[in-house]
N, C-alpha and C positions, 0 to 999 in steps of 0.2 A: 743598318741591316740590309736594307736594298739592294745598298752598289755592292756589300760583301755577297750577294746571291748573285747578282750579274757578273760581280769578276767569275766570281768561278764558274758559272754555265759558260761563258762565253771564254775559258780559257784563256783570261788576265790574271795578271798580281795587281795586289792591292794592299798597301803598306796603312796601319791603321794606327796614328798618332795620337796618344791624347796624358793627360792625368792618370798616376796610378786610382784605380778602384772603381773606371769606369764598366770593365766587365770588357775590356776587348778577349784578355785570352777565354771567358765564357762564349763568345761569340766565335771565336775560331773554332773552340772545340766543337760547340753546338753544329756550326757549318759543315766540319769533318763528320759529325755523328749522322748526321741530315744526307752528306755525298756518299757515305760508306768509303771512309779514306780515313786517312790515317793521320793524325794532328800529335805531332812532335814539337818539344819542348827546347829553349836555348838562352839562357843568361844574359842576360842587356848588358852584361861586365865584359871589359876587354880579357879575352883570352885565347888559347893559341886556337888558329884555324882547325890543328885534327879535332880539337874537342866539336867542332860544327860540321866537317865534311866525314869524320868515321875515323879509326885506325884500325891496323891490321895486327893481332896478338897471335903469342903461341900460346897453343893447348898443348899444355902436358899429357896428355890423358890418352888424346890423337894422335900427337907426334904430329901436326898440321898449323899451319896456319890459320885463322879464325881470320874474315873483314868483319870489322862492327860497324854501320853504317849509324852514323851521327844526325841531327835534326833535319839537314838540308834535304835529307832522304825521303820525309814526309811530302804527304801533299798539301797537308798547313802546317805552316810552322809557327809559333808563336813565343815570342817571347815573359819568359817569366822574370820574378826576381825574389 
């Protein structure tokens, strides 16, 4: 919990490894709810890159283009599964 306070005061990443069921994504969220930011979600499974950086779709409705921005857009991101 520490160093996940100091990464983020101090404007570091900090990648947190361990066992499913130790509560890391509790922890990230907690962090985001604590910084007032935003904690985005992203699958430990291989899949394509737009599913992580966003895609860009059309609206029927607009007649527009829609960007949907994907996890990496957060200010924590954490992995689920």
């Amino acid at each position: 919990m520490t160093f996940a306070v100091v990464a983020a005061l101090s404007g570091n990443h900090l990648l947190i490894e361990d066992v499913p069921g130790v509560g890391k994504t509790v922890l990230a969220r907690a962090l985001a709810t604590a910084l007032g930011s935003s904690c985005r979600g992203c699958r430990a499974t291989p899949s394509p890159a737009l599913r992580l950086t966003g895609v860009t779709v059309f609206s029927p409705d607009t007649a527009t283009w829609e960007f949907r921005p994907g996890p990496v857009f957060g200010h924590v991101v954490c992995s689920t599964s």
